[in-house]
C-alpha positions in Angstrom: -75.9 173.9 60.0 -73.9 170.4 59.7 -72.0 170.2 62.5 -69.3 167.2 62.9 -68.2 165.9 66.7 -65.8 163.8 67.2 -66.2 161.2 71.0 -69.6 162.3 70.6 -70.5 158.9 72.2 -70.6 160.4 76.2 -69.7 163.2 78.2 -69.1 166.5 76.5 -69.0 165.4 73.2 -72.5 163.9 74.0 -73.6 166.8 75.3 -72.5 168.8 72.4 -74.5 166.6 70.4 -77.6 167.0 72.4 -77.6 170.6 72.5 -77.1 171.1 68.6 -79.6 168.7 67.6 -82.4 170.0 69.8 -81.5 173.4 67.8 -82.6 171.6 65.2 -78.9 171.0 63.2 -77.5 167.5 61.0 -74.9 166.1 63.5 -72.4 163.9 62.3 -71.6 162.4 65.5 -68.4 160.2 65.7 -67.1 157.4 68.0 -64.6 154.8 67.8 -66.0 152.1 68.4 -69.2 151.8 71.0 -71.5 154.5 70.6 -72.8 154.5 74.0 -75.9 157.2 74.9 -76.2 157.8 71.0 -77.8 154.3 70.5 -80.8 156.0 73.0 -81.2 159.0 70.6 -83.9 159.4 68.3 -83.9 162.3 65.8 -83.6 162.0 61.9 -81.4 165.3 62.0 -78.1 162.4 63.5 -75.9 161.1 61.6 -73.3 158.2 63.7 -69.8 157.7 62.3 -67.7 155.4 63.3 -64.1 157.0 63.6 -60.9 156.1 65.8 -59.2 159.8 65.7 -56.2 158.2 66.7 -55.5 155.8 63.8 -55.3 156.9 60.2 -57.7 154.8 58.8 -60.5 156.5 57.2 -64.0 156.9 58.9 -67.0 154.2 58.8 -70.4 156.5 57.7 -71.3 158.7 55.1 -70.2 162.3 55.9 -71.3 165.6 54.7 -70.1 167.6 51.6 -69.8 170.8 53.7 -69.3 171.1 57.6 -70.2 174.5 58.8 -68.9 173.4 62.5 -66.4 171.2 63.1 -66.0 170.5 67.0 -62.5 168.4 67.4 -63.6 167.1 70.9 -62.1 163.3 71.4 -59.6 162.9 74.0 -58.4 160.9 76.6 -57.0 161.6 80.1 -54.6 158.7 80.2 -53.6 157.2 83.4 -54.6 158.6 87.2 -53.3 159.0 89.9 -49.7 158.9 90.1 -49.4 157.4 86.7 -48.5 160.5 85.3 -45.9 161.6 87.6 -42.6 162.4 87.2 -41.3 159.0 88.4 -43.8 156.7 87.0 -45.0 158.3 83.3 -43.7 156.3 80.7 -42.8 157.1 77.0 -45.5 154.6 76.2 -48.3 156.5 77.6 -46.8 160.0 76.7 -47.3 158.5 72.9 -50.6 157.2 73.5 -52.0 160.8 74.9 -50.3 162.7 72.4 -51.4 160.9 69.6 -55.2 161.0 70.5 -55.3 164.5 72.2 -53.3 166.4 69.9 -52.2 164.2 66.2 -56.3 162.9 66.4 -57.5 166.8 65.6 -54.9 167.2 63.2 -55.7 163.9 61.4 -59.4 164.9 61.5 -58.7 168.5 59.9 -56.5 167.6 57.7 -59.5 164.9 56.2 -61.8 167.6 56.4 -60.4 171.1 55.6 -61.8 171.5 52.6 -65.2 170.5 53.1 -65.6 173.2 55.8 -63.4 175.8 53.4 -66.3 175.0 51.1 -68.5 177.0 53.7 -66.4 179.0 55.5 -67.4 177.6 58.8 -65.7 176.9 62.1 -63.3 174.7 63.9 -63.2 174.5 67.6 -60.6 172.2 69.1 -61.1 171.4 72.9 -58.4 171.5 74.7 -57.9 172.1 78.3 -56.0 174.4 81.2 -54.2 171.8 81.9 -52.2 172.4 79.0 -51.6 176.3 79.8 -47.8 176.7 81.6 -49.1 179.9 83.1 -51.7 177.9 85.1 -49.4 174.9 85.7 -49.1 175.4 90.0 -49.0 171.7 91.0 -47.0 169.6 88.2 -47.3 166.5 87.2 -50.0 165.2 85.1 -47.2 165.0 82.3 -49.0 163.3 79.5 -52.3 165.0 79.7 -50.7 168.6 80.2 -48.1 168.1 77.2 -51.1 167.2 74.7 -53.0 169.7 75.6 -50.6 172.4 75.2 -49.4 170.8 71.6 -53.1 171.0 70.9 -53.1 175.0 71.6 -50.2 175.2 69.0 -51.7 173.0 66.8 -54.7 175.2 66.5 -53.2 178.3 66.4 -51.3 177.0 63.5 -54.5 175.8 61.9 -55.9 179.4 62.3 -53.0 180.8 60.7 -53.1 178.7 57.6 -56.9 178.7 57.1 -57.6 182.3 57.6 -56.9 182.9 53.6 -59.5 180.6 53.0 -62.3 182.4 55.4 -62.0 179.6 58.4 -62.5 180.3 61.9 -60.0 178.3 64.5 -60.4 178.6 67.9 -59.2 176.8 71.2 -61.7 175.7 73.6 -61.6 175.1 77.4 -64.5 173.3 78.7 -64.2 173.9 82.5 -63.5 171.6 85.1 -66.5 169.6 84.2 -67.9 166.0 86.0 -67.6 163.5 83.0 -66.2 159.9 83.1 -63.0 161.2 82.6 -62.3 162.5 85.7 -64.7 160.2 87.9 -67.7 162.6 87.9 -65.4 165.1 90.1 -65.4 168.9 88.7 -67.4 172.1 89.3 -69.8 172.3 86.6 -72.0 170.0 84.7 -71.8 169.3 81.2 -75.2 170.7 79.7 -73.2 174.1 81.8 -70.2 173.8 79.7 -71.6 172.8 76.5 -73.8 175.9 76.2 -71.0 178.6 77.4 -69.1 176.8 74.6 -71.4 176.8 72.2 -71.8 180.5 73.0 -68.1 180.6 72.5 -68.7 179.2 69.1 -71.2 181.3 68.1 -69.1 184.4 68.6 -66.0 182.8 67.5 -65.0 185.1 65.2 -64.9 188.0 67.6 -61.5 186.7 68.9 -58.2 186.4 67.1 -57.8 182.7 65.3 -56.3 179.9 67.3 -57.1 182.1 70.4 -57.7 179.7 73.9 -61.4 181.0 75.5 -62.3 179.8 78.6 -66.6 178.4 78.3 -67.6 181.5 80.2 -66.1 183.7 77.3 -62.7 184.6 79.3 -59.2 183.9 77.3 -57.0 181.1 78.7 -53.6 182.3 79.5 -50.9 180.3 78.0 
């Protein structure tokens, strides 16, 4: 398959990488700017592209005609702590969160919806719990949670409108997984959550399009 990952440069994006090339896939693996543990790999089957999912300038790398996966995975957390509280979050970083977690997937299909229409293939858009309402027991977090959740109706509108054309959309939740993001705290590791979502993948078209799936195969509820 050619599968395309956007942050592919560390944590689960890395990951994701990892696990698909040692299947034996082409991996178009994008970063913005610093392609960290991707400089270390060694495999004729990767492919780096240089891509800042947050601007609208187009990518740096040669891409491929069809994508049969297309794993929209860059994000960022934005600040910690109390940064995000009612008091203290700004519009500033609101913007800033929003545009990467949510506008960045839409820019990115929008590039390259027809190149995986050419294919029928799949697009899986990690997203998070934090952006499900029904799980929302503590609050805050405003900027992070609010991205998320556009991302889920993001998707689910990308499901809708690609359906016709034979794509798959689904919304991923990775888990509460020890990345950089969240200072190496969480309950799983990333090779963990990679492979229940990759599982995810594989089946995606068992569930309904845009539907949010949990990596241990369990729906999200919204």
């Amino acid at each position: 398959m050619n599968i395309l990952i956007t942050g592919a440069n560390r944590g689960i994006g890395l990951g994701f990488t990892r696990h698909y090339l040692e299947q034996g896939h082409e991996v178009w693996a994008c970063y913005r700017s610093d392609p960290g543990a991707l400089g270390e790999i060694d495999s004729p089957h990767l492919h780096s592209v240089v891509w800042d999912v947050s601007s609208d300038a187009q990518p740096v790398g040669e891409l491929p005609e069809q994508i049969d996966l297309l794993i929209n995975n860059a994000g960022i957390y934005g600040p910690v702590k109390d940064g995000q509280s009612l008091e203290k979050v700004s519009s500033d970083v609101m913007l800033d969160v929003f545009n990467v977690d949510c506008v960045g997937p839409l820019r990115v299909v929008q590039a390259l919806k027809e190149r995986v229409i050419a294919v029928q293939g799949v697009i899986a858009n990690v997203s998070s719990k934090m952006g499900s309402s029904a799980d929302n027991g503590s609050g805050g977090t405003y900027a992070c949670r609010a991205a998320k959740a556009g991302l889920v109706i993001v998707s689910k509108s990308m499901a809708v409108d690609l359906e016709p054309f034979g794509v798959q959309v689904i919304t991923l939740h990775p888990g509460w997984v020890r990345t950089d993001m969240v200072n190496h705290t969480g309950l799983i590791d990333v090779p963990t959550s990679v492979a229940g979502m990759a599982q995810v993948i594989t089946d995606a078209r068992k569930y309904s399009g845009g539907q949010f799936i949990a990596f241990d195969g369990k729906v999200v509820p919204y």
